[in-house]
C-alpha positions in Angstrom: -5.0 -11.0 60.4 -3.5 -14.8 60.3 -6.7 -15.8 58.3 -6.3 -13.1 55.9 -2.9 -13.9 55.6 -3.9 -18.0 54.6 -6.1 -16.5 52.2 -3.6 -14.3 50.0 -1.5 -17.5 50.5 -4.2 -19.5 48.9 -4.2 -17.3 45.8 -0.6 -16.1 45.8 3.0 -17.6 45.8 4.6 -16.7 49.3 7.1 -14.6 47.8 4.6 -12.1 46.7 2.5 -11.6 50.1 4.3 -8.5 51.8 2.3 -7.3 55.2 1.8 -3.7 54.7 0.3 -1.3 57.1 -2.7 0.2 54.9 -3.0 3.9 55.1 -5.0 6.0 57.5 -3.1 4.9 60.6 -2.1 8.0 61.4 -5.3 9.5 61.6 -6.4 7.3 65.0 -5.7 7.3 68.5 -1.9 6.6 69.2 -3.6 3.0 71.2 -5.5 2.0 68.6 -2.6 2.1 66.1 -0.8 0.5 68.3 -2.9 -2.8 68.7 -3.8 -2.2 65.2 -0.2 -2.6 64.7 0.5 -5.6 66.9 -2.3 -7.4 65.1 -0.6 -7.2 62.1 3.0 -8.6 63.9 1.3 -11.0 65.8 -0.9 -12.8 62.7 2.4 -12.5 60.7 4.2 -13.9 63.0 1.9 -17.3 63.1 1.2 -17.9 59.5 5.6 -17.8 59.4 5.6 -20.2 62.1 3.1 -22.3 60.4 5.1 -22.0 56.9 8.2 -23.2 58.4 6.7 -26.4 59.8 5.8 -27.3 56.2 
């Protein structure tokens, strides 16, 4: 997820990336979602980190 992130970032102004879950989550296991979900939180959460050091 945090490499997807860099890579929208390489092509698009910061303001404009918004971390979305896509559609069709509801459709799997409840788990799966879940870590599916945290994925997206946790990548999120290091490409901010690494934003705020610049």
């Amino acid at each position: 997820m945090a490499s997807a992130l860099r890579k929208a970032l390489e092509v698009f102004d910061q303001e404009m990336v918004y971390v979305n879950p896509d559609c069709g989550l509801k459709l799997l296991p409840k788990d799966v979602a879940f870590k599916k979900l945290k994925a997206m939180v946790d990548g999120t959460s290091m490409v901010r980190r690494e934003l705020l050091k610049h």
